[in-house]
VORO-853009 format. One record per residue (C-alpha): residue number from 1; chain; x, y, z. Coordinates in pm, whole numbers, plus 32768, in hexadecimal, padded with zeros to 4 digits. Each point is the difference from the previous one (the first is absolute). Example, Ala and Ser with C-alpha at 12.3 -4.5 7.8 and 13.67 -1.06 7.14 Angstrom:
<pts>
(1 "A" (84CE 7E3E 830C)) (2 "A" (8089 8158 7FBE)) 
</pts>
This chain:
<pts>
(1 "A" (AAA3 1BBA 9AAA)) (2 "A" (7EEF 7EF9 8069)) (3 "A" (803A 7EC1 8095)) (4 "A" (8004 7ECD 7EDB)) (5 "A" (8054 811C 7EDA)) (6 "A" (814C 7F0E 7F7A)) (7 "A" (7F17 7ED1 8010)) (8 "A" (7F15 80F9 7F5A)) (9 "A" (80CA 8082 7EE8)) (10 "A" (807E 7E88 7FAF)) (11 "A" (7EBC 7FB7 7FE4)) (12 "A" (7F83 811C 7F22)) (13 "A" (8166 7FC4 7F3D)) (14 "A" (7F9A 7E89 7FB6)) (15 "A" (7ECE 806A 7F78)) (16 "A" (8080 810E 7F24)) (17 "A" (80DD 7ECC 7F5C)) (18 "A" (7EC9 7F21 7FCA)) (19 "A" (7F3F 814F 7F3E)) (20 "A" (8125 8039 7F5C)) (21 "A" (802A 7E71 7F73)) (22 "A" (7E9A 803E 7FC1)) (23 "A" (800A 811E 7F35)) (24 "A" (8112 7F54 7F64)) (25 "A" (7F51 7EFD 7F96)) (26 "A" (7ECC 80B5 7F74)) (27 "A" (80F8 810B 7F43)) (28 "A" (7F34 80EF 7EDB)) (29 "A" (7F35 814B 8056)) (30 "A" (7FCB 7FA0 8178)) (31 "A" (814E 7FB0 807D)) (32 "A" (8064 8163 801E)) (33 "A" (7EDA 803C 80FE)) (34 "A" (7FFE 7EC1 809F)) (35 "A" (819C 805C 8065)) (36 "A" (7F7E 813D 8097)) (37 "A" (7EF4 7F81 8092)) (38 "A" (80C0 7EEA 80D6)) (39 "A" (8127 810D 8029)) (40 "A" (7EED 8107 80BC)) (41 "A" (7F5C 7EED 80D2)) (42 "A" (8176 7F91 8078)) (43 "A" (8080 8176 8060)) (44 "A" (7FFB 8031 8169)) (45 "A" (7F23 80D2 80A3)) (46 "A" (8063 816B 8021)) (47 "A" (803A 7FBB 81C1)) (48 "A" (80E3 7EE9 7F7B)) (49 "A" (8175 8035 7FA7)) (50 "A" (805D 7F50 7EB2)) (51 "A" (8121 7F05 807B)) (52 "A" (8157 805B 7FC1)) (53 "A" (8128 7F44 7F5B)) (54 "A" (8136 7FA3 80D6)) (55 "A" (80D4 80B7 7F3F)) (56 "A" (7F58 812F 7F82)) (57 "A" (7ED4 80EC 8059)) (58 "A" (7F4C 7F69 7ED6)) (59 "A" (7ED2 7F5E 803C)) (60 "A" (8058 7E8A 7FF9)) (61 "A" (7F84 7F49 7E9A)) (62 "A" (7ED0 7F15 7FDB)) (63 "A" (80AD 7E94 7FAC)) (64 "A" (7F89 7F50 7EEB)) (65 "A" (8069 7EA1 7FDB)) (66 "A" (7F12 7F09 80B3)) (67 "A" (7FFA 7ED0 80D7)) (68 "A" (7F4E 7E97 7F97)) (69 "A" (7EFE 8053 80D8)) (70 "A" (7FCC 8192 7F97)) (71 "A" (8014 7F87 7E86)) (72 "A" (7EDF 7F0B 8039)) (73 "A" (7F53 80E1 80A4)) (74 "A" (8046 80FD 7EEE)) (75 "A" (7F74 7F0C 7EF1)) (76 "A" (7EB6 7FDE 80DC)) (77 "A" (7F96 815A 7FED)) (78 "A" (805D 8023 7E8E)) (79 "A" (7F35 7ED9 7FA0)) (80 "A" (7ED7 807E 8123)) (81 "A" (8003 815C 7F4B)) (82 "A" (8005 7F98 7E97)) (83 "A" (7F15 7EC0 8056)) (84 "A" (7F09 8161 8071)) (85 "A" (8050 80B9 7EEE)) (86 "A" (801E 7F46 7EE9)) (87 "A" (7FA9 8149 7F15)) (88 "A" (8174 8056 805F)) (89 "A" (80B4 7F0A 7F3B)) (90 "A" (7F2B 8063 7EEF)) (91 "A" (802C 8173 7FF4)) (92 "A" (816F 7FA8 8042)) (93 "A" (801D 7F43 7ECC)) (94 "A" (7EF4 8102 7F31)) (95 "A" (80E8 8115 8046)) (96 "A" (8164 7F39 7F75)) (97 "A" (7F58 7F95 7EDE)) (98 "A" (7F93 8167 7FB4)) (99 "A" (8140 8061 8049)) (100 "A" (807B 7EF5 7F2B)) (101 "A" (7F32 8060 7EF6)) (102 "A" (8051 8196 7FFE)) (103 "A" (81AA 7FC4 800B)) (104 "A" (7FA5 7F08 7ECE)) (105 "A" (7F64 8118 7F52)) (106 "A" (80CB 8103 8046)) (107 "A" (8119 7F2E 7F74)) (108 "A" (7F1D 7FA8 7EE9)) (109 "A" (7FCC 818D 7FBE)) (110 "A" (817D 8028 8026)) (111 "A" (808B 7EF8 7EE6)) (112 "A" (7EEB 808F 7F2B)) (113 "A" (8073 8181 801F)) (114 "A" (8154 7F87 7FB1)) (115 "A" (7FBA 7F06 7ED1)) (116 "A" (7F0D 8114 7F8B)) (117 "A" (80D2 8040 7EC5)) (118 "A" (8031 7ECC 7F87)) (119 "A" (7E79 7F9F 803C)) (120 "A" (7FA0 812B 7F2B)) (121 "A" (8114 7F8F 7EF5)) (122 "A" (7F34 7FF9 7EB5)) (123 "A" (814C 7F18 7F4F)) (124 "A" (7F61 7ED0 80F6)) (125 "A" (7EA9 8035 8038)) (126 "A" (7ED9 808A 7F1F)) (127 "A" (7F99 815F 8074)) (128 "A" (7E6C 804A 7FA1)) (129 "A" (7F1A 813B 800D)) (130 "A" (7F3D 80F3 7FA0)) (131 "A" (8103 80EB 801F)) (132 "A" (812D 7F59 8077)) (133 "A" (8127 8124 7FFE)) (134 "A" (7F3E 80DD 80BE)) (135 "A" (7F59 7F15 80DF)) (136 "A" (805B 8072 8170)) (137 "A" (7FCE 7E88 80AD)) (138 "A" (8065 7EAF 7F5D)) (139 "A" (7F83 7EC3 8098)) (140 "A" (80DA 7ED6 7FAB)) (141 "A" (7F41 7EC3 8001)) (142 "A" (80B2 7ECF 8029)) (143 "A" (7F1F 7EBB 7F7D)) (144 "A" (7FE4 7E72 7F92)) (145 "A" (7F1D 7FD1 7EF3)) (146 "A" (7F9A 7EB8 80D7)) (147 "A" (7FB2 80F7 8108)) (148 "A" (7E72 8018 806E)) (149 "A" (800B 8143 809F)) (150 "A" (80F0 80BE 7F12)) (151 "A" (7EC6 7F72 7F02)) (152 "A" (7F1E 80CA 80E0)) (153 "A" (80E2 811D 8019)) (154 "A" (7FF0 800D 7E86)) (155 "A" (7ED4 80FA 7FD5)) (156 "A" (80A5 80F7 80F8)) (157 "A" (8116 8013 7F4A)) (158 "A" (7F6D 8020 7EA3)) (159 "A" (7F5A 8120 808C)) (160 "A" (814A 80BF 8084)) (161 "A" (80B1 7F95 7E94)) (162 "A" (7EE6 80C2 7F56)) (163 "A" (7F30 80FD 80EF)) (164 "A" (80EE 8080 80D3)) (165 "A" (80ED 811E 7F80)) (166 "A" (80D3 8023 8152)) (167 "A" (8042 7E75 801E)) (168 "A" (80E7 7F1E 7F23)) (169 "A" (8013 7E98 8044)) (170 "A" (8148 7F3C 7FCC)) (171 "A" (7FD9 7E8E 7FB1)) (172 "A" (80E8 7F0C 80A4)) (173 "A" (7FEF 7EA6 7FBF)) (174 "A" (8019 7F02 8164)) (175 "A" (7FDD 7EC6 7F62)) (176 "A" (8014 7F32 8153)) (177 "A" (7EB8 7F0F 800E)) (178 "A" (8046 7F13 7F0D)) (179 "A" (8112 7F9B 7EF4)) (180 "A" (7F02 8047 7ED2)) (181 "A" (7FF8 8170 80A2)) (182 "A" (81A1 802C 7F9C)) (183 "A" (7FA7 7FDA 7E70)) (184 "A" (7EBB 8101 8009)) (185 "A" (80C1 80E4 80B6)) (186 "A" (80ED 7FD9 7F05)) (187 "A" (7F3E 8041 7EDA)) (188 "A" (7F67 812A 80BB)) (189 "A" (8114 80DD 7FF0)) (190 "A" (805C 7F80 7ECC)) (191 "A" (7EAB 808C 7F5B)) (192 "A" (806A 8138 8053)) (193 "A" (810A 8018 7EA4)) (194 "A" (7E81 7FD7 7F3C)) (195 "A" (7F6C 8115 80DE)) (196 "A" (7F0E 7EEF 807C)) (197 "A" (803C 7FF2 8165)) (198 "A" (7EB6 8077 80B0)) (199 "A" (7F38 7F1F 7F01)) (200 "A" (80CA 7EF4 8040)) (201 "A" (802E 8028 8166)) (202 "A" (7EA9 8024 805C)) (203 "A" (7F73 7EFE 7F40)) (204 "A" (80F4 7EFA 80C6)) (205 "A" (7F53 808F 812C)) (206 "A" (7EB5 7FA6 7F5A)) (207 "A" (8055 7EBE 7FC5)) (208 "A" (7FAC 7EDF 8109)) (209 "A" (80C0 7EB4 8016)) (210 "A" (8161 7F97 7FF8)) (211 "A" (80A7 80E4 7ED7)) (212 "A" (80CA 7F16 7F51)) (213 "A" (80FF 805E 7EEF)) (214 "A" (7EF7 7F84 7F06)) (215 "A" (7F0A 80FD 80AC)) (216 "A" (80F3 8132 8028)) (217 "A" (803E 7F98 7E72)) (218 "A" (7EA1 8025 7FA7)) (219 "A" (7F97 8120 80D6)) (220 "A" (8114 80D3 7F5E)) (221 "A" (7FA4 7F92 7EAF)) (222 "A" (7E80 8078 802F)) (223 "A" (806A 8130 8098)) (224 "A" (80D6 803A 7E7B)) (225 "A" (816B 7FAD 80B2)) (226 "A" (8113 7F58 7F1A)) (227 "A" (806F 7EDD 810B)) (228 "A" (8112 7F7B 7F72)) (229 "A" (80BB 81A4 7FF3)) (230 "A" (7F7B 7FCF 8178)) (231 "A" (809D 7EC5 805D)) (232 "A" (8142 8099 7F21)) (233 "A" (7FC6 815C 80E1)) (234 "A" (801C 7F44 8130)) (235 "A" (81A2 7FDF 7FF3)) (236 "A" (804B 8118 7F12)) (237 "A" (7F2E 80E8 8115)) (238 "A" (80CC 7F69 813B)) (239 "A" (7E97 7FBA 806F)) (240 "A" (804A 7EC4 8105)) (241 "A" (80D6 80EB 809E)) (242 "A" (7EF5 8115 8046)) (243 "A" (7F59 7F07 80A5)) (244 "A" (80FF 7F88 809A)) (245 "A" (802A 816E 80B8)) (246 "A" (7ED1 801F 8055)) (247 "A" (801C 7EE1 80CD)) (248 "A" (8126 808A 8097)) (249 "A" (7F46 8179 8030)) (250 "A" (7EDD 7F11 80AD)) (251 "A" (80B9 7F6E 8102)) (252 "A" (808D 8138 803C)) (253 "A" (7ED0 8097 8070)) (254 "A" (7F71 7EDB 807B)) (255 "A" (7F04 7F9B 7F37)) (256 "A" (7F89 7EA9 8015)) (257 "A" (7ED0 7FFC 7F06)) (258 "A" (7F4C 806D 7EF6)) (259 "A" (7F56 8100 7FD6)) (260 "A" (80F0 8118 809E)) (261 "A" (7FEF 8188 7FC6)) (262 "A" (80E0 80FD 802C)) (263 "A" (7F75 814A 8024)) (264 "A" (80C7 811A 7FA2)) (265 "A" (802C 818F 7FBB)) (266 "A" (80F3 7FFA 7F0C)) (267 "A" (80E7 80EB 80AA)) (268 "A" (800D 7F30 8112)) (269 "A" (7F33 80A8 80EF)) (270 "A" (7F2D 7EED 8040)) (271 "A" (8062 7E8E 7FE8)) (272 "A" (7EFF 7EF0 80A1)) (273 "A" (7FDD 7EA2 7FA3)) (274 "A" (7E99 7F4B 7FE9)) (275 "A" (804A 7E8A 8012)) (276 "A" (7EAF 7F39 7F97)) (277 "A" (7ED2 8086 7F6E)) (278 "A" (7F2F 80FA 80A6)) (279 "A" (7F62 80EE 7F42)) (280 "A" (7FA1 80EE 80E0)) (281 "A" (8162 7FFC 80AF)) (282 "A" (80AF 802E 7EAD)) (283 "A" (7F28 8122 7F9C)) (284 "A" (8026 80B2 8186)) (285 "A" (8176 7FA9 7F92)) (286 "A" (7FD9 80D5 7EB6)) (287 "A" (7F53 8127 808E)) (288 "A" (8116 8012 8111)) (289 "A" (8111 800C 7ED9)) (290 "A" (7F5C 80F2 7F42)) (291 "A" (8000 80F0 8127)) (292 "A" (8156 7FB8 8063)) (293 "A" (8087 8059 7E8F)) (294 "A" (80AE 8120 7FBC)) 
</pts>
């Protein structure tokens, strides 16, 4: 063995401790590499024999608690190597918010795969197309009439109601932007006993401003709807309590807005939820369920 190799390996074992606190602290993709980095550069060389414990034949193991002095000396090359590369701290944080953001919609996916049956219910919701009992993928909208971009999203789905023979849609009323939004919703399903819904629903979507109970009122009488067998609809029907489940069937899948879409084959196949309003995203979302249905 060479003169100086226990000074040595002290040495080379108090810097494996400070690149270990410093992969530590920098965690994410790199700390994996940065570990066995600093554990190669410590190994002694192969004319060196690895020190033995007192008791055993086992090589003896690196210590890793840490003096006043090693600690502050620890903290200086962290902040040295992060005040270099700053990109690290970024990329750290970039890759847990993806990762943040992929669990979140796998448990998103999840909920909706097991509330699929009760989303699809037809008793709760109002279930459109051109030819809904064979359609192979339903996409279950859930909307404010307050809500800008389920407004925008209206033409889209006007289009799957009435063009698309392997799509039905399945209206369900979020009424979560503002208190006027509880009463349209309201008279929404409640439509449905005059086989009025789409007309109805659609021209709420159509209609800008705050939708008062006046306004609701007078949009369902242009569109031909008796509003006082509406407003009588609205207990006999249970309707508050639809609502009141969706809610429920929102937070479960952890929607926070309006618009949201689930995508789904109807045999369960496929299940994939769209939150917001992307067109091009919802339609990728509708090619993919049509494939995956059996």
């Amino acid at each position: 063995m060479r003169a100086g190799g226990p000074e040595r390996r002290k040495k080379e074992s108090f810097m494996l401790q400070s690149k270990i606190a410093v992969g530590a602290a920098l965690g994410g993709a790199f700390l994996l590499g940065a570990l066995a980095v600093a554990y190669s550069a410590a190994q002694p060389k192969q004319d060196e024999a690895p020190a033995e414990d007192a008791m055993s034949h086992a090589p003896s193991k690196v210590t890793t608690s840490f003096s006043d002095l090693q600690e502050e000396e620890i903290g200086k090359i962290v902040r040295a190597y992060l005040m270099e590369n700053p990109e690290v701290i970024i990329e750290a944080v970039n890759k847990y918010s993806y990762e943040q953001r992929a669990a979140a919609e796998e448990q998103m996916k999840a909920a909706a795969a097991d509330s699929l049956p009760a989303l699809l219910d037809p008793k709760t919701s109002y279930v459109a197309g051109k030819n809904p009992d064979k359609a192979k993928v339903a996409v279950v909208e859930l909307y404010d009439y307050h809500c800008t971009y389920c407004k925008r999203a209206a033409d889209i789905v006007s289009d799957m109601v009435k063009k698309d023979a392997d799509v039905k849609v399945v209206f369900r009323e979020l009424p979560i932007l503002r208190e006027e939004s509880e009463y349209a919703a309201e008279m929404a399903l409640a439509a449905r006993d005059q086989g009025k819904f789409l007309d109805f629903h659609f021209a709420l979507l159509d209609a800008s401003g705050v939708l008062t109970e006046k306004r609701v009122n007078d949009i369902a009488r242009k569109q031909g709807l008796d509003v006082e067998k509406m407003q009588a609809a609205i207990e006999k029907n249970g309707i508050p309590k639809m609502i009141t489940d969706n809610h429920v069937m929102a937070s479960a899948l952890g929607v926070e807005g309006t618009p949201a879409f689930i995508v789904a084959a109807v045999d369960g196949s496929y299940v994939d939820v769209v939150p917001g309003f992307d067109r091009d995203t919802l339609e990728e979302k509708i090619k993919e369920a049509k494939k995956a249905a059996r």
